[in-house]
DOVOMAR-959499 format. One record per atom (N, C-alpha, C): residue in three letters; x negated, y, z. Coordinates in steps of 0.1 Angstrom, whole numbers, plus 5000, padded with zeros to 4 digits. Last residue first. Layout:
<pts>
ALAXYZ
...
</pts>
This chain:
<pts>
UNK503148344991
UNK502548304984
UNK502348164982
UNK504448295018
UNK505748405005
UNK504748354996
UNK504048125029
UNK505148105032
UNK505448235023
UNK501648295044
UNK501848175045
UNK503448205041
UNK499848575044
UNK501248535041
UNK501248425036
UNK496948535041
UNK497648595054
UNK499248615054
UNK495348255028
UNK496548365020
UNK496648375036
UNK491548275024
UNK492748205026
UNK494048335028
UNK489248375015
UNK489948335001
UNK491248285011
UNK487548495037
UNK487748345033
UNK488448335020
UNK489148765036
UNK487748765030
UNK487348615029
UNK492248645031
UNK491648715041
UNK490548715034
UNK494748835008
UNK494248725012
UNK492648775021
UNK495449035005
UNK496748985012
UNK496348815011
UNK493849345025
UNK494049275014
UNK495249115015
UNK492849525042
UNK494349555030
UNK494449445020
UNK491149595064
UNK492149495064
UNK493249515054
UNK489049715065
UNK488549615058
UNK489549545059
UNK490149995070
UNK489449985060
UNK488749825056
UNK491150025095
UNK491749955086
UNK490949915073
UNK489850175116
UNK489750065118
UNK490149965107
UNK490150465115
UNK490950405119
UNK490950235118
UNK487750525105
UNK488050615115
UNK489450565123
UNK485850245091
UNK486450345087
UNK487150425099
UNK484850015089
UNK485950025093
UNK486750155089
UNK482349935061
UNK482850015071
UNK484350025076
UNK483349635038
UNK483349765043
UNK483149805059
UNK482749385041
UNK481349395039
UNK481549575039
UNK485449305042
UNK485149215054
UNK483549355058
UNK487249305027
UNK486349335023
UNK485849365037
UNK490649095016
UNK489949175026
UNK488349195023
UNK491849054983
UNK491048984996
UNK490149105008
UNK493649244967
UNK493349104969
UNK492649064984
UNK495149554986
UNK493849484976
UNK493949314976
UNK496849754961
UNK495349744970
UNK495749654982
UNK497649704931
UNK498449684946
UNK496849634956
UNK498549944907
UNK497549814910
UNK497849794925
UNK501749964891
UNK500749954896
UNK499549884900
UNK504350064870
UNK503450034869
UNK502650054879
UNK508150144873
UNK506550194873
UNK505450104879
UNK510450114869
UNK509950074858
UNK508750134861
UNK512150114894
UNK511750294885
UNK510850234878
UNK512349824893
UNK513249884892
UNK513450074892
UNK509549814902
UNK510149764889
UNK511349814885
UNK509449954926
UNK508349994915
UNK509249924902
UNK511249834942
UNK511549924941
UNK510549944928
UNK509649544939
UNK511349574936
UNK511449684936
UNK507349634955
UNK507649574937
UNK508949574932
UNK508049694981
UNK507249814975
UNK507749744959
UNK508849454997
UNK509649564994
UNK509449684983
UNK506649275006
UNK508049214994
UNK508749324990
UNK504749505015
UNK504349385004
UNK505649324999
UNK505849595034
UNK505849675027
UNK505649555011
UNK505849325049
UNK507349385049
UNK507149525034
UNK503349295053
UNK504249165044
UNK505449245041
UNK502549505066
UNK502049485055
UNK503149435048
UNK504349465093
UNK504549575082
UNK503749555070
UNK503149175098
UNK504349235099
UNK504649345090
UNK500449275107
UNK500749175093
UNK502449155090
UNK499849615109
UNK499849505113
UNK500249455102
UNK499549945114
UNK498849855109
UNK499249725114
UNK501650195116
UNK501550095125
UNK500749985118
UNK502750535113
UNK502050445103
UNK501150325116
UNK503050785129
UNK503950665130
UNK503450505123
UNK498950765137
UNK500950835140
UNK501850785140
UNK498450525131
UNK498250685123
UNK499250705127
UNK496450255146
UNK497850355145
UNK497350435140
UNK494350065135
UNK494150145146
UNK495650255140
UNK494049735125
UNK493649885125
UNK494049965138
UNK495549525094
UNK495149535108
UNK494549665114
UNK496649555070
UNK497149405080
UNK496649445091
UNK497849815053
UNK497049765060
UNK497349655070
UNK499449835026
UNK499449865035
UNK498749825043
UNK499250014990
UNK499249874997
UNK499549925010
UNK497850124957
UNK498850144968
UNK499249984977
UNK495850264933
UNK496050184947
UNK497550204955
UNK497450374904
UNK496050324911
UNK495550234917
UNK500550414888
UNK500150424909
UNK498650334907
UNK500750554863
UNK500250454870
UNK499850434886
UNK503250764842
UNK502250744853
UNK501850604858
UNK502450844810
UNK503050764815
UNK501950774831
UNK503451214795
UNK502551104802
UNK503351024811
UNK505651344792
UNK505651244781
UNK504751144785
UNK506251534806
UNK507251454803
UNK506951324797
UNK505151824802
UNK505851734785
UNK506651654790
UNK504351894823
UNK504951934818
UNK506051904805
UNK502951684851
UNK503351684836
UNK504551774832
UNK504051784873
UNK502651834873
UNK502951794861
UNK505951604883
UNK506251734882
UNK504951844872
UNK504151364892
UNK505051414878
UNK505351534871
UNK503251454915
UNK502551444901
UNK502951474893
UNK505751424928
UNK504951574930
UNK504151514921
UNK506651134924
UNK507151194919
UNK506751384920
UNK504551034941
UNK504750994927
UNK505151134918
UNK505651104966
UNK504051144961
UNK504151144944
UNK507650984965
UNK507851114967
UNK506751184961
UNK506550694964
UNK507750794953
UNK507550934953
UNK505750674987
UNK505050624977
UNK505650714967
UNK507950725005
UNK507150815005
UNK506050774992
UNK509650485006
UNK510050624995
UNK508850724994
UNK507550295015
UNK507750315003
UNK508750404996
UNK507550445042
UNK506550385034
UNK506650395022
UNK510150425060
UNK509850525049
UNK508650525042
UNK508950185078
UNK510750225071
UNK510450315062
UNK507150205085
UNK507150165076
UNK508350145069
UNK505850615093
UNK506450465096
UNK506750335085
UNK503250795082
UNK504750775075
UNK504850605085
UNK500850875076
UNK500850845096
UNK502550835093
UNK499150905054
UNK500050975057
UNK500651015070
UNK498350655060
UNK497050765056
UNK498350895060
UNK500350485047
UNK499750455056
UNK499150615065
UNK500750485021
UNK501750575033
UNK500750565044
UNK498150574994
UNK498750515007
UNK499250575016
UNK497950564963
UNK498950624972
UNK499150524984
</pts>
């Protein structure tokens, strides 16, 4: 689940993570399957989606904000991605090689929270 892709600003980013979440859910009838968010992250660098604003600013901001809320609805994820992939296509908006929260060098792009 990315807000991003959505063209969602980053103030509503991570309810919108939920919201998506939570139209799945609905899709379990029992109740009883456990959900896993997959991917979900925000992009360091790119080309605007509408409101959705690529930078290292909103990443870092969705990045301290998104696990507190995930922990606190006790849901489980994988957080796209470790190290930028430098060796992807950009992709239609440019972001595709900037999600990761260390750069394709192995060095950290949040100095100062890692």
């Amino acid at each position: 689940l990315h807000p991003y892709f959505d063209g969602v600003a980053i103030d509503g980013a991570v309810n919108k993570v939920f919201d998506l979440m939570n139209m799945v859910r609905k899709l379990d009838r029992t109740g009883r399957k456990q959900l896993v968010i997959g991917e979900v992250g925000w992009p360091f660098a790119g080309k605007s989606n509408r409101n959705s604003v690529p930078s290292a600013a909103n990443a870092m901001r969705f990045i301290k904000t998104f696990p507190q809320t995930a922990a606190a609805k006790k849901v489980d994820y994988f957080y796209f991605e470790a190290f930028d992939a430098t060796w992807k296509a950009p992709g239609d908006f440019g972001v595709e090689q900037h999600w990761g929260i260390y750069g394709a060098d192995r060095t950290t792009k949040m100095a100062g929270y890692y």
